[in-house]
Steps between C-alpha positions, in 0.01 A plus 500: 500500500637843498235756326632880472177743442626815283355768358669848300332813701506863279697626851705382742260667799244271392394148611298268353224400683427151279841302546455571872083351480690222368775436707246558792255235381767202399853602730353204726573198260727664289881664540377866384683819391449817383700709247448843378622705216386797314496505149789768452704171658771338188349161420790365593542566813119400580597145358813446649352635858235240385740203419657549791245400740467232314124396442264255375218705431510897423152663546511855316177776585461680188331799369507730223747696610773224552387216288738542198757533744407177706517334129889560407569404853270171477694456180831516596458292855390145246822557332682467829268308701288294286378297728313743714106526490438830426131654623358837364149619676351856542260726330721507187466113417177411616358605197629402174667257682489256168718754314766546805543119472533505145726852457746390818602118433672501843205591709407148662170607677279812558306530787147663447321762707495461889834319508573386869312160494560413120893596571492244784341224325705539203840473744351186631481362145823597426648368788288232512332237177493787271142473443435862374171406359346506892562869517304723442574874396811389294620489146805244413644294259436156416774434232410730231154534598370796727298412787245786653368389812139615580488816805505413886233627736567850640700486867354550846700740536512406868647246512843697320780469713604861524760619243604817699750360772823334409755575722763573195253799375563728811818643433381659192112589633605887554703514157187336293164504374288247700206388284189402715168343348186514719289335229510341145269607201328776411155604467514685192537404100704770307607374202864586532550338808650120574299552818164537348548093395472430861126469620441615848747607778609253791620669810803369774339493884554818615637402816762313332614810251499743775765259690735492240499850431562536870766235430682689234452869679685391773725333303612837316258521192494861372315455189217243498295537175168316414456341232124427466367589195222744709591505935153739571247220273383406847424756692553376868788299445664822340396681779588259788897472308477883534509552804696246593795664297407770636575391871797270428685668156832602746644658214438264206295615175211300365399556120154359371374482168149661602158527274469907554109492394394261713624645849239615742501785658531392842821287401648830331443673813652304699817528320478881463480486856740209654753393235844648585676667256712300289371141633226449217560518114206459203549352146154557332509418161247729294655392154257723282233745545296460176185294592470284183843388536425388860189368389665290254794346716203422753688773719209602780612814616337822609762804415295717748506273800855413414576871515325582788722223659829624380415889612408363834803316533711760391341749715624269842861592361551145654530272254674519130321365226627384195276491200533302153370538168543234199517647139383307225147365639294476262259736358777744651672697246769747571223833568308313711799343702607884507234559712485223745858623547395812641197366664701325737836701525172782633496269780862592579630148594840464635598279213283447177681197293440503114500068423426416125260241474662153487326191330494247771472147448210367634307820400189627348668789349804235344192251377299770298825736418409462116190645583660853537797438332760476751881440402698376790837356575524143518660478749471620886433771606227451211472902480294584232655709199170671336105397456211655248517791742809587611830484239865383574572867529249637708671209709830644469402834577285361874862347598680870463245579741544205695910584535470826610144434743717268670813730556336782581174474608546109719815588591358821704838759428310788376149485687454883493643543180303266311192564705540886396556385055204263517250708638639851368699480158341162335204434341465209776748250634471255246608777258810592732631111491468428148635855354793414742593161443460574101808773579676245710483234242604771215817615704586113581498547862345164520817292393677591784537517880373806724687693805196715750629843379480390121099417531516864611694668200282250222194669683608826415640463196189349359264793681728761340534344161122503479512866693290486739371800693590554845852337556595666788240363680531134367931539552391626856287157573748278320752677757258422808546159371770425443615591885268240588647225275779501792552354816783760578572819370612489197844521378413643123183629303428528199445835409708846560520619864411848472519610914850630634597445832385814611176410412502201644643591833225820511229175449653302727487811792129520418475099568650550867374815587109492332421136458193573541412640141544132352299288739418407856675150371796722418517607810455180673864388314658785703791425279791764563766666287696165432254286464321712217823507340575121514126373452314776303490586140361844395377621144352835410189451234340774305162427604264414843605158495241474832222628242562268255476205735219569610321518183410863441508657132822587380426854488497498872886365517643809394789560725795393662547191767806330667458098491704322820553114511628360768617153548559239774213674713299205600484093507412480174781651344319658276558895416229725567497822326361864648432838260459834613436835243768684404513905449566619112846563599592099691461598814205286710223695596 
């Protein structure tokens, strides 16, 4: 019997981590493959890639975000194939799973929960006398009547063959996203969450987890990401995984989802201390600030601690962090999710992501949503479109935000720029976002695509239209960041060159002769006449761009200063950028 496990990932860098559990549990009775596709893939070709290999049982993983996909494709392979078993499982199906029966005619079985014994069991059946009504943790059909098999125990998880080392994987380790799990569960019960149905948290022998990581290192992983629900509940088996990344990493980056109020202090320094730069990355997910709304999602979390976490974190300059918030909890209307916004963007995480809160099945929120009148789509993703305290337009209004968060703030192109608007010409940066993405929206920017330099020009044409103060020294930072956008010098900007060539040659003579007036670092580049002119870019600014950066008020940047990039200066290959004061009439002091 020939069974093909499938699933429809949002990107083709990802993997999915269940159809390999699967394969890794049954591949010794039964003739296994795997076949990926991303849900940007025509149907078509997914189902004649899928006819092709010619199956008797498809298993598809599904979850919200590839469900409705996985259905036209189910759809579409009975037509051609009608006498294939088709099998749906994952977090999507195992609850509700009466109406995915009775909405997709052509679904045969759904596996339930945990799904690498009950997907065995039900092969054997299939293969074997057919006699579904032995196994447990599956829904079928018995004529026209649906059949929903009573849960399995939980796994040892043990005894799990390990999921992590078919040989076909390692060509593609370095160009994908490994997903690892140390543990199932989670210890916590917020409302929102599919994860909060699961009582308790089972962990993988540590011994075992560390070897296949070792496994997949050497293999050529660069991006292993974790995808327990919190890594750091358990504090020595967090710590112990720590610094064993630490010693053996070689390159590859680990991301953890990571409980920020819960790590102690001795764990944090540690990291401040050891972790190499680049090797560790944090998703914390605060979701709201406002203590009744926690409160009522049974959310435990102590915005203090959480903070002091963050700020320590931050402070090791080792490890990026990247932050989310969900709009639409309840009790959270849009003031209040105003300021948890800037609550946590004061943190200054390297990425803050705006979600909207999606109505889950399996959920408390999605059993008591008439209790604060929540509209939601019916189908996946589920995202809710208003509730009693937060209207279809305050809604539409967050997701301008959310558009122009992601370009510009996530994206990190205009770090000093936007860290000089927040913090000097907005009422906060919540304020900056939304004013922003309402002009966006109103000069339809958001129907189509975007080149780097025309982020830049929107920028300004929005700051001007509303006038704000001080544009040379915003233009100047924009500049400053632009250069840095780049790789190699740039062949085109996107403003007016005002500097001649005598100018530049007088700056350039400076460079050589007085390197010292931009940095020790300058000097250090001893970079000569033709390598400034092949690798350097220079800009005059009307102010003490050094002043600036460093914070000071802005009546202390009165003056003149020269701003050098250079590129292709170090193993990186990324520019680095030097400023030195000018004299009223150009000429470096």
């Amino acid at each position: 019997m020939k069974v093909v496990l499938s699933t429809l990932n949002a990107k083709y860098i990802h993997t999915s981590l269940a159809i390999r559990c699967l394969k890794a549990f049954s591949e010794k009775d039964f003739d296994i493959e795997l076949a990926e596709f991303t849900i940007k893939d025509p149907v078509m070709n997914i189902v004649s890639d899928l006819f092709q290999r010619k199956p008797d049982v498809i298993g598809f993983s599904c979850y919200i975000w590839n469900i409705e996909e996985t259905i036209k494709v189910v759809d579409i392979l009975k037509k051609v194939m009608p006498e294939v078993k088709i099998v749906l499982g994952g977090p999507e199906v195992s609850y509700d799973t009466e109406y995915w029966m009775k909405r997709v005619s052509n679904i045969d079985f759904i596996v339930i929960g945990e799904g690498e014994e009950t997907f065995h069991h039900l092969l054997q059946e299939i293969e074997g006398a057919g006699k579904y009504h032995f196994v447990y943790g599956v829904a079928y059909r018995k004529g026209e009547e649906l059949i929903m098999m009573p849960g399995r125990p939980k796994l040892d998880l043990n005894e799990l063959p390990s999921p992590y080392r078919f040989v076909e994987d390692v060509p593609e380790l370095a160009k994908r996203v490994v997903y690892f799990e140390t543990s199932r569960g989670c210890p916590f019960s917020c409302q929102f969450c599919l994860s909060s149905i699961e009582v308790g948290v089972r962990y993988f022998d540590i011994e075992r987890t560390k070897s296949d990581i070792l496994y997949l290192i050497d293999q050529g992983a660069k991006l292993i990401k974790f995808v327990d629900r919190t890594f750091n509940i358990k504090r020595d088996y967090a710590m112990e995984m720590f610094e064993f990344l630490i010693a053996n990493h070689n390159g590859c980056t680990f991301q953890f989802e990571i409980t920020a109020d819960i790590m102690r202090p001795e764990v944090l320094d540690y990291l401040a201390e050891h972790a190499p730069p680049g090797v560790f990355r944090f998703e914390i997910g605060v979701q709201s600030t406002n203590d009744p709304t926690n409160e009522l999602v049974k959310r435990r979390q102590n915005f203090t601690k959480l903070s002091r976490t963050v700020t320590k974190i931050k402070e090791s300059g080792n490890i990026d962090q990247h932050l989310d918030l969900i709009a639409g909890l309840p009790l959270e209307d849009y003031d209040t999710f105003r300021k948890t916004f800037n609550d946590v963007f004061a943190l200054g995480p390297e990425e803050l992501q705006l979600g909207f809160l999606k109505m889950l099945r399996g959920t408390g929120l999605r059993i008591d949503a008439d209790k604060y009148q929540y509209t939601y789509m019916d189908h996946a993703p589920y995202e809710i479109l208003s509730s009693d305290k937060l209207s279809f337009e305050d809604i539409v209004r967050l997701k301008r935000l959310e558009d122009v968060l992601e370009k510009y703030w996530n994206a990190h192109r205009m770090d000093y720029t936007l860290n000089y608007l927040l913090y000097n010409e907005f009422q906060s940066p919540f304020d900056f976002f939304q004013e922003f993405g309402n002009y966006w929206e109103a000069q339809g920017w958001q129907k189509i695509g975007h080149q780097l330099e025309d982020l830049f020009t929107h920028l300004q044409a929005f700051l001007m239209d509303r006038q704000t103060p001080r544009m040379d020294v915003v233009l100047g930072l924009m500049k400053l960041d632009y250069f840095l956008n780049h790789k190699y010098k740039p062949r085109k900007i996107w403003w007016d060159f005002t500097m001649n060539k005598d100018q530049m040659s007088s700056h350039i003579r400076h460079a050589i002769q007085q390197p010292e007036d931009f940095s020790t670092e300058f000097v250090d580049l001893k970079l000569n006449d033709k390598e400034l002119h092949k690798h350097t870019v220079m800009e005059e600014l009307p102010f003490r761009l050094d002043k600036i950066l460093a914070g000071e008020p802005l009546s202390a940047s009165e003056g003149r200063s020269l701003l050098l990039v250079a590129y292709q200066q170090n193993e990186q290959q990324k520019p680095v950028f030097f400023t030195t004061a000018l004299s009223p009439e150009g000429a470096a002091m």
